[in-house]
Each structure stands twice: as structure tokens, then as C-alpha cells.
C-alpha positions as CSV (number, residue, x, y, z in Angstrom):
1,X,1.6,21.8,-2.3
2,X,-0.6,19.6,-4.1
3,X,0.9,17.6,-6.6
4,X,-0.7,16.3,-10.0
5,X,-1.7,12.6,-10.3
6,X,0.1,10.2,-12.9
7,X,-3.2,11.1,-14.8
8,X,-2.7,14.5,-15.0
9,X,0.6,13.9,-16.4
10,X,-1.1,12.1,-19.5
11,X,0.0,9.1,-18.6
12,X,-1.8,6.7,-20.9
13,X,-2.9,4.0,-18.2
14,X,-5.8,1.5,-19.6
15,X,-8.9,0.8,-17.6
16,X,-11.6,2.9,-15.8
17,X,-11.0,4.1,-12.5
18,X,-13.2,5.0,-9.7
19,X,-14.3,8.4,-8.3
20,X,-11.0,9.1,-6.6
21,X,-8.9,6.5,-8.3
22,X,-8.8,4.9,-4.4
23,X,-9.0,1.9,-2.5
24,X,-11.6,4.1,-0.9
25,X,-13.9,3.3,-3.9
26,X,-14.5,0.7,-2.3
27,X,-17.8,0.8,-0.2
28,X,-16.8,0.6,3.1
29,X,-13.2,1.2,3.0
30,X,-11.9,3.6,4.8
31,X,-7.9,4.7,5.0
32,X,-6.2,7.2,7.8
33,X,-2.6,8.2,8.5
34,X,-0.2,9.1,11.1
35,X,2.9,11.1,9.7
36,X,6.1,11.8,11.8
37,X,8.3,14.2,10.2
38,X,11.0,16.0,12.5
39,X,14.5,16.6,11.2
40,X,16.3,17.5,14.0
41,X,15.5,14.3,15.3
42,X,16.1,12.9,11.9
43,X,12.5,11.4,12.6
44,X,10.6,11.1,8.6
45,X,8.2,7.7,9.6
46,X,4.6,6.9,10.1
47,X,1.7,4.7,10.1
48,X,-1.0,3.7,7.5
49,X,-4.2,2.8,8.6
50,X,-7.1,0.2,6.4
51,X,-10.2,0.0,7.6
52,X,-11.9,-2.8,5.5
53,X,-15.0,-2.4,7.1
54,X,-15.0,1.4,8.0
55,X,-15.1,2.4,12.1
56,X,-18.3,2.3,13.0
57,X,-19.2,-1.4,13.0
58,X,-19.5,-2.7,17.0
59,X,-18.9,-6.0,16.6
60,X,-15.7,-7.3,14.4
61,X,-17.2,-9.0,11.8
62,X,-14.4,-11.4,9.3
63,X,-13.3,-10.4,5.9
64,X,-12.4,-12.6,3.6
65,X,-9.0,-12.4,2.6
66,X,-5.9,-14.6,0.8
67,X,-2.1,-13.5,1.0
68,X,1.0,-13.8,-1.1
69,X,4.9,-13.4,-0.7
70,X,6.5,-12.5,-3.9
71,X,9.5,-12.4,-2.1
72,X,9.4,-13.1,1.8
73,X,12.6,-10.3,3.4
74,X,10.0,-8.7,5.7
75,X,6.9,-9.0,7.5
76,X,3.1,-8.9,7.1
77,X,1.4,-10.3,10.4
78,X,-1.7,-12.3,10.7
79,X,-0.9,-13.7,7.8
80,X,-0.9,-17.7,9.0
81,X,-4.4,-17.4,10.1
82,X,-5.2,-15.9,6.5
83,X,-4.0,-18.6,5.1
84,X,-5.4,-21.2,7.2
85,X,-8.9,-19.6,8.0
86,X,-9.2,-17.3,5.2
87,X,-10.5,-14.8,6.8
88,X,-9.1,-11.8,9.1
89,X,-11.1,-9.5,11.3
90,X,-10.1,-5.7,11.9
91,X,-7.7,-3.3,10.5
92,X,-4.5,-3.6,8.6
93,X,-1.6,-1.2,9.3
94,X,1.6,-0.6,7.4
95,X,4.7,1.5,9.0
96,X,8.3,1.2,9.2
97,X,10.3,-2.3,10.0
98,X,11.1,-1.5,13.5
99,X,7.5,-0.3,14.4
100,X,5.7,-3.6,13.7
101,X,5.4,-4.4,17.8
102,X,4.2,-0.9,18.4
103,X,1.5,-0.2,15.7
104,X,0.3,-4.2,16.4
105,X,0.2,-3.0,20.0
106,X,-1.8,-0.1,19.7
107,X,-4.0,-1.4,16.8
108,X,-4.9,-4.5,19.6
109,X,-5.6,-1.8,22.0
110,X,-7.8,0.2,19.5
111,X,-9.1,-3.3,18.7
112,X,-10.3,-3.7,22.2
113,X,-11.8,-0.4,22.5
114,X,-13.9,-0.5,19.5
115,X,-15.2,-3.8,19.6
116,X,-15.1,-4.1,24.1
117,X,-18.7,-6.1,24.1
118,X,-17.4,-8.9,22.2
119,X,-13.7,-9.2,23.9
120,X,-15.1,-8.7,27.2
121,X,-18.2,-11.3,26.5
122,X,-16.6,-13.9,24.7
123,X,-13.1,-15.8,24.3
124,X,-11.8,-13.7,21.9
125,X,-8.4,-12.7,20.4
126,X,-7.0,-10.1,18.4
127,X,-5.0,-11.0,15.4
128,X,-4.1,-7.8,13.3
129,X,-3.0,-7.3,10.1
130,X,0.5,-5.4,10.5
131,X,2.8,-4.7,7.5
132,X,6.2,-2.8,6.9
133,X,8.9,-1.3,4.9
134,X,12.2,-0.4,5.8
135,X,12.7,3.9,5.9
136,X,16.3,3.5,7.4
137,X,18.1,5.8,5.0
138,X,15.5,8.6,5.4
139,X,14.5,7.9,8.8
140,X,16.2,6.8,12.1
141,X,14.8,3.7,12.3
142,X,16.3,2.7,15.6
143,X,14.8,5.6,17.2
144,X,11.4,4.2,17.8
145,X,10.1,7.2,16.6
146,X,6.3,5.3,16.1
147,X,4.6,4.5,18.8
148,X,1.1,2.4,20.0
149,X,-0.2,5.7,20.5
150,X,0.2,6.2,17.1
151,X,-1.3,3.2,15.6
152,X,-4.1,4.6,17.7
153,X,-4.3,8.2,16.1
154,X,-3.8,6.8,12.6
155,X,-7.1,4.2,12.7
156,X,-9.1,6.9,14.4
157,X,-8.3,9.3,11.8
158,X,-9.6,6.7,9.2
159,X,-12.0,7.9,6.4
160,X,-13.1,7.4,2.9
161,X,-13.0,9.6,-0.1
162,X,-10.1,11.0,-2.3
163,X,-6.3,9.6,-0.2
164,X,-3.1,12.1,0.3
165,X,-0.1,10.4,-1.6
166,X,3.6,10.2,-1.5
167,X,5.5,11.5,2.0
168,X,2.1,10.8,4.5
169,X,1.5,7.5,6.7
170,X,4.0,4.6,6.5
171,X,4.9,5.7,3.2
172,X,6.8,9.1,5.1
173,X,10.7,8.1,4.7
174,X,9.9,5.6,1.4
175,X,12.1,5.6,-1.7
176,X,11.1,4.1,-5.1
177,X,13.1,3.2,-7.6
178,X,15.5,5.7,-6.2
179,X,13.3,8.9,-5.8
180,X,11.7,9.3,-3.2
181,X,8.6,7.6,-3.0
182,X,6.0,6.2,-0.2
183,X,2.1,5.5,-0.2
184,X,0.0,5.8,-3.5
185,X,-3.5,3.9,-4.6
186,X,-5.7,3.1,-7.3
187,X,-9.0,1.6,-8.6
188,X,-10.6,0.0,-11.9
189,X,-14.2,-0.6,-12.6
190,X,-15.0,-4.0,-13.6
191,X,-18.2,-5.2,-14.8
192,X,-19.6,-8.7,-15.2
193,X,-23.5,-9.9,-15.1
194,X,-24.5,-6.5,-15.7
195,X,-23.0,-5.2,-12.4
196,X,-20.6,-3.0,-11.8
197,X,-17.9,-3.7,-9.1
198,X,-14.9,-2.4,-7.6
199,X,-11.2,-3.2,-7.6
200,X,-8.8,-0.8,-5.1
201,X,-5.1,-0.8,-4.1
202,X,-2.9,0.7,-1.7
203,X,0.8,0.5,-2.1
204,X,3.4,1.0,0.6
205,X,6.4,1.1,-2.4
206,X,9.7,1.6,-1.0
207,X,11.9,-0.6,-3.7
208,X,13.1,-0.7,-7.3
209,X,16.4,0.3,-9.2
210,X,16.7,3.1,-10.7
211,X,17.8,2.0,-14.4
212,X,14.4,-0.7,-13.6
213,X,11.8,1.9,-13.4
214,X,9.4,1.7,-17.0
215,X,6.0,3.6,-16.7
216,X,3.3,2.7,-19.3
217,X,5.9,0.6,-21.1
218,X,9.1,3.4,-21.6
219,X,12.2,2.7,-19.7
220,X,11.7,6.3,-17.8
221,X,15.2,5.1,-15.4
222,X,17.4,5.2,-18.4
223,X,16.4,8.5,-19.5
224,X,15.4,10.4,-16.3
225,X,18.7,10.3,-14.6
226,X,20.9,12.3,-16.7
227,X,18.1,14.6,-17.3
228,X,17.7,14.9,-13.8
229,X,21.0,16.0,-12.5
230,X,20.8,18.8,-15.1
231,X,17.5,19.9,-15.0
232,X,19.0,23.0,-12.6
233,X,16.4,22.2,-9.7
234,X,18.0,22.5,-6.2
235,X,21.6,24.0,-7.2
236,X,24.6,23.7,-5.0
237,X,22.8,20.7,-3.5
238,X,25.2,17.6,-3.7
239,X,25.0,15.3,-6.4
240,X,22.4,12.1,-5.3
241,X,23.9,9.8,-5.9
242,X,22.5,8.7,-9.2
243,X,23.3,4.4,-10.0
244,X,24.6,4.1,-6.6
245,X,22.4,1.1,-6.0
246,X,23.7,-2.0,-7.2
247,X,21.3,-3.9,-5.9
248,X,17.1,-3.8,-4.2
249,X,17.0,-3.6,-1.0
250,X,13.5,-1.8,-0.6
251,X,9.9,-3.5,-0.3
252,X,6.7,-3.0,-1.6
253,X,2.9,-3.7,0.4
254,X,0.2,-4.3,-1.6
255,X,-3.2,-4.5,-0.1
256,X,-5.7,-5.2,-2.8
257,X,-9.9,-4.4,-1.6
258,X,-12.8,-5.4,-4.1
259,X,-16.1,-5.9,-3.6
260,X,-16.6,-8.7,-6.5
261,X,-17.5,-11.5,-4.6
262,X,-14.9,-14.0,-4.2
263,X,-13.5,-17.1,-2.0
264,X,-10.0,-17.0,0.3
265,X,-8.5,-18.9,-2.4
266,X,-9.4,-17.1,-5.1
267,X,-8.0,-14.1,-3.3
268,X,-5.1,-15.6,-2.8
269,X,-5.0,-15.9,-6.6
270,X,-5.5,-12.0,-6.9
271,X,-3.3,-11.2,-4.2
272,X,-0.6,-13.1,-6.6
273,X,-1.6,-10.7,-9.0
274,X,0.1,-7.8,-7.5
275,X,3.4,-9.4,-8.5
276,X,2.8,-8.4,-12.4
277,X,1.4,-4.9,-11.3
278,X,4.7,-4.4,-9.7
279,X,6.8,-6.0,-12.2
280,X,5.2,-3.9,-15.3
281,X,7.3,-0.6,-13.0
282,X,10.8,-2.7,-13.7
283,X,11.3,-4.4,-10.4
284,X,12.6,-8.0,-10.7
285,X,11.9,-9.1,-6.8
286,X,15.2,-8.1,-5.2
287,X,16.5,-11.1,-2.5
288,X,16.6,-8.0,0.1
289,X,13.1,-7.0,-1.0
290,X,10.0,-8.1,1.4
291,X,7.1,-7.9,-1.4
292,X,3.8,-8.9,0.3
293,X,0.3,-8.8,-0.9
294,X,-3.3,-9.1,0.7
295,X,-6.1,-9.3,-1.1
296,X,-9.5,-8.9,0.5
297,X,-13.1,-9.2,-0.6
298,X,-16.1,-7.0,0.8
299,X,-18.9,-8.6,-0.7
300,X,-20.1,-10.8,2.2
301,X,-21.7,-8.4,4.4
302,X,-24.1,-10.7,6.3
303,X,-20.7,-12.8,7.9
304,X,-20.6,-13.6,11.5
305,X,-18.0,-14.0,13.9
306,X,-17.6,-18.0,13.5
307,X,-18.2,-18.2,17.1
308,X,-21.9,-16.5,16.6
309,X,-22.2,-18.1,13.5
310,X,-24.7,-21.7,12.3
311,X,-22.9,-24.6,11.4
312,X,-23.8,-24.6,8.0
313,X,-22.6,-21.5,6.0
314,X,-22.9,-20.4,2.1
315,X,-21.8,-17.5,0.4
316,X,-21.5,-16.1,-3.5
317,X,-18.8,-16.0,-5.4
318,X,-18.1,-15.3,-8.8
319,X,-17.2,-18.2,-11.1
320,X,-13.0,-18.4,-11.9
321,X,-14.2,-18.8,-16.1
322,X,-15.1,-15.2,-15.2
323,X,-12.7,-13.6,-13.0
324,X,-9.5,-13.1,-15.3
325,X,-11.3,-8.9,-15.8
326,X,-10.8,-9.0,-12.4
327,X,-6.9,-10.0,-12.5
328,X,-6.3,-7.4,-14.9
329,X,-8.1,-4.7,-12.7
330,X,-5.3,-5.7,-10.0
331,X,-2.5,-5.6,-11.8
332,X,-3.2,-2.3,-13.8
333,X,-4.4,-0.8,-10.5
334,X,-0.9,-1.8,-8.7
335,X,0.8,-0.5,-11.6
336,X,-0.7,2.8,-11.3
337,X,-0.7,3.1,-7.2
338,X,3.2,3.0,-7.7
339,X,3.8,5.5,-10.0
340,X,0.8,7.6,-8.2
341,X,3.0,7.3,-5.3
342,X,6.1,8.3,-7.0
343,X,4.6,11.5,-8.5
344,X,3.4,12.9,-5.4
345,X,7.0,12.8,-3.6
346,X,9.2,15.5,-2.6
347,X,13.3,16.2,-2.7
348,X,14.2,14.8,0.9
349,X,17.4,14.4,3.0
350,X,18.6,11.5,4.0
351,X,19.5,10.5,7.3
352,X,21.7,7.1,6.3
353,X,24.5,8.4,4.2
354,X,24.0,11.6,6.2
355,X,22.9,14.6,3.6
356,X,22.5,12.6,0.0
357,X,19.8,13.9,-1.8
358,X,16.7,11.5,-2.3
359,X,15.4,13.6,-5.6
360,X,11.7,14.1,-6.1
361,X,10.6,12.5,-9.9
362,X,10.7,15.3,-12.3
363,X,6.9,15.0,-13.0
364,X,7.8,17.7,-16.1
365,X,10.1,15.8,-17.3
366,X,8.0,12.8,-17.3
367,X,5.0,14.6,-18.5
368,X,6.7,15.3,-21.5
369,X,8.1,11.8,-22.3
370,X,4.5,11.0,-22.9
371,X,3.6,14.3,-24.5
372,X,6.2,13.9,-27.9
């Protein structure tokens, strides 16, 4: 069933988006998924795929990139290098806590395939980008379900143009704010020197409090609740458990994509930005939360491998007096991706407490909050 965008609720988010409202607006970018879903093996997991650069370049070429830990309880890999280097060459995956060894496997593996001249010509390593969230409640996490395999089908499966939301990829057994929840994205346009550029995110968002969540400014957890457990949807169903939570314990991946042209440290700067994207939803950061952001820029198309580089390099990038449009295009973009992704979930079943109800968001309910 095809569910309605946050948009198409009359949502009143500010800024332009791009033709799908996608990290995918992105020239270049390309985004493919792997999703598990089996209940009788209580298996509801998967695996997100980025392609910064698309598939069919044969030779890995570095994309400059800067990272940031809001708060550091889980795990985005490759990151030292970012932030030593600035730079990271091939994909970036995002799946369940347990499954970081196997997607990093296969992506090496996929890694090797795609780009065998170089590895088997030169010195080379692999050092992916591997991200995660924890689906324990609505998956069995310690079943392994994810696999290299996997990690494999997911990047091959990579494309551009409009992106499933919600329940598909990593995001599968994701809650939000205490509805079920998973992957969502966004874009904004941004213009400076008469140019127009791009500003995409993809969120993995698997965290927030309930009585947290505010969309476009309202304090929606406060209200949707109550409304919620009456709104007659799914009878005889147990209760859900509403305000159960007492504290975050989710996470939240951000991977931000632009093509403004911009240096590792000033990606690091927008990579911060996801922080306040996030925050305008309601989360404070939990201490049990692992929210983690990479920000990349696409611009530099004519970079070499260092290794079959010159010595002496230059690239443009845009001067910081004029980047704070850019800022804003993150943090309105995050803001959106998350809700995105909470409109396009489904009622689920958990696994961990054994048959509470995760509840879909009422998107009727929330359409009208904004329709008064």
C-alpha cells in the first residue's frame, strides 16, 4: 500500500525540495535495499545501501566527507579515516547493530568486485562506510538474520529516482518516537552565485519519546496518544503500551549528500547540522541513543585516488560567509526525512516484549492537526 508523504498530509515544511524530495536528487546518488521480513522466524531486518557515486564507476574514486557523533552509543565505521583524511571511497551501508561485521563483509567483497583492476594492481584497502541501529524489539537481533550476501543484494540493487520509505532496508524493525518507524529522506534546493545545488538526506530513525515527538512546531506526542488508543483501528488488539518508555534508547543515522562544493571540514560542520534537524522532532540525544551523521560532498568529480593522484592538488569550495543557506537546507531536510519516515510505517508486532503492538502514526489524525 502506498502511503502519503508528510507533504501530502499538509504539513507546512519551509524550503524547496527536489524532484523526489530524495537524497537521490542528488546527481549521482544512488540508494538500494535489502528487506528481511519473516515472522515465524521473528526475522523484521535489513540493509540500506548509498552509493555516493552511483555503480558504474570502475575505479573508486574518494568523496569528500566529515562526520559527527551527537551522541556516540553505537557505531558508524570508517569513520577515523574521515576524520583524518577527509575523504572515504565507496559505499555506505546502514542495518541492524548486530549485522555491522556482515554487511562490512560483503560490502568489502562487493568492493573488490566492482573496482578488481585497482585492488588487484595496486596496494589497496577497503575501508567502508557501515552504520547501524538497534531493531531488537521488532526483530531477533541475535539471530543473524543479515548476512554478506545481503550487503551484496542491497548495493547491487542500488538506483536513483523517487526512494521506498518506512518498513524497507535497515529501517525494516525501526521505531520512532514510539511508532513504528525506519528509513525516510529529503532534499532542499539551495541557490547561491546564480546556481542551483542540491542538499539530500537519508535517515535510519529508530529513537525518540513519545511525549518528545513535535512536527512543524506542534507537540503531536501529547496529543496523538490518547487519540490513538481510541481511534478504533485494530480492535481486540492489546493495548501498546502507550508512555511505557521512560527513557531513549533508539538511534538515529544521518547521511547528508550535496553537491555544493565544500571542504572535509566544512562537512564536518554540516554533518553537525543534523543534530538541530533531529532535535526540531523532540529528541534531546538520549545517553542510550547512537546519533551519528556523515555528511558528503559530490562536487569534485575530477578527484583521484591519492595514490594516482599529483602532488599538488586544488579544488573549489564555497566560501563559509556563504554557506549558512546550506545549514538550513540540512537541518530542514533531516527534519523532514524523520517524519517522512514515520508516515510511511505500518502497525507491527514486536518480537521483544513478545506481541505489544508498535502502532503505525495515525497519518489522519495528523493530517488534521494541521488542517484546523
Amino acid at each position: 500500500m502506498n502511503k502519503p508523504r508528510a507533504r501530502d498530509l499538509g504539513l507546512p515544511f519551509n524550503g524547496k525540495t527536489g524532484k523526489y524530495n530524495a537524497i537521490t536528487d542528488v546527481r549521482g546518488v544512488e540508494v538500494g535495499f535489502i528487506t528481511l521480513t519473516d515472522p515465524k522466524k521473528d526475522m523484521r531486518t535489513g540493509v540500506t545501501a548509498v552509493l555516493p557515486r552511483g555503480k558504474e564507476i570502475k575505479i573508486p574514486r574518494p568523496v569528500w566527507a566529515g562526520h559527527f557523533a551527537l551522541n556516540g552509543n553505537g557505531e558508524m565505521t570508517g569513520t577515523h579515516w574521515v576524520d583524518d583524511a577527509g575523504y572515504f571511497i565507496g559505499p555506505v551501508c546502514i542495518t541492524n547493530t548486530h549485522a555491522i561485521g556482515a554487511v562490512h563483509e560483503g560490502t568489502v567483497k562487493w568492493m573488490l568486485g566492482r573496482y578488481r583492476d585497482y585492488f588487484t594492481s595496486q596496494h589497496a584497502w577497503a575501508i567502508p562506510i557501515i552504520a547501524e541501529t538497534y531493531d531488537g524489539v521488532l526483530n531477533d537481533i541475535n539471530a543473524f538474520h543479515v548476512t554478506p550476501s545481503h550487503a551484496i543484494e542491497a548495493l547491487n540493487s542500488a538506483k536513483s529516482g523517487p526512494l521506498a520509505e518506512g518498513s524497507v532496508g535497515g529501517g525494516n524493525g525501526m521505531m520512532c518516537y514510539e511508532f513504528k518507524g525506519g528509513t525516510g529522506t529529503s532534499s532542499r534546493l539551495v541557490e547561491t552565485d546564480g546556481e542551483t545545488y542540491v542538499v539530500g538526506v537519508l535517515v535510519q530513525a529508530n529513537h525518540g519519546k513519545r511525549d518528545c515527538l513535535t512536527i512543524c512546531g506542534k507537540n503531536v506526542g501529547k496529543i496523538m496518544p490518547a487519540w490513538q488508543e481510541n481511534s478504533g483501528e485494530n480492535p481486540g488488539i492489546p493495548k501498546t503500551g502507550v508512555g511505557e518508555a521512560v527513557k531513549e534508547t533508539g538511534s538515529v543515522i544521518v547521511i547528508i549528500a550535496t553537491d555544493v562544493p565544500l571542504g572535509p571540514l566544512q562537512l564536518r560542520q554540516l554533518a553537525k547540522r543534523a543534530s538541530i534537524g533531529i532535535g526540531r522532532g523532540g529528541t534531546p540525544g538520549g545517553n542510550s541513543s547512537g546519533d551519528i551523521f556523515l555528511a558528503m560532498s559530490l562536487a569534485d568529480e575530477a578527484v583521484k585516488m591519492p595514490d594516482m593522484d599529483k602532488n599538488l592538488l586544488q579544488f573549489t569550495y564555497l566560501n563559509n560567509h556563504a554557506i549558512d543557506p546550506v545549514y538550513r537546507a540540512v537541518v530542514e531536510a533531516t527534519e523532514e526525512a524523520v517524519v517522512n519516515a514515520l508516515v510511511a510505517g505500518e502497525t507491527v508486532i514486536a518480537v521483544k516484549p513478545r506481541g505489544k503492538i508498535i502502532p503505525a502514526i495515525d497519518t489522519e489524525i495528523l493530517r488534521g492537526l494541521f488542517t484546523e
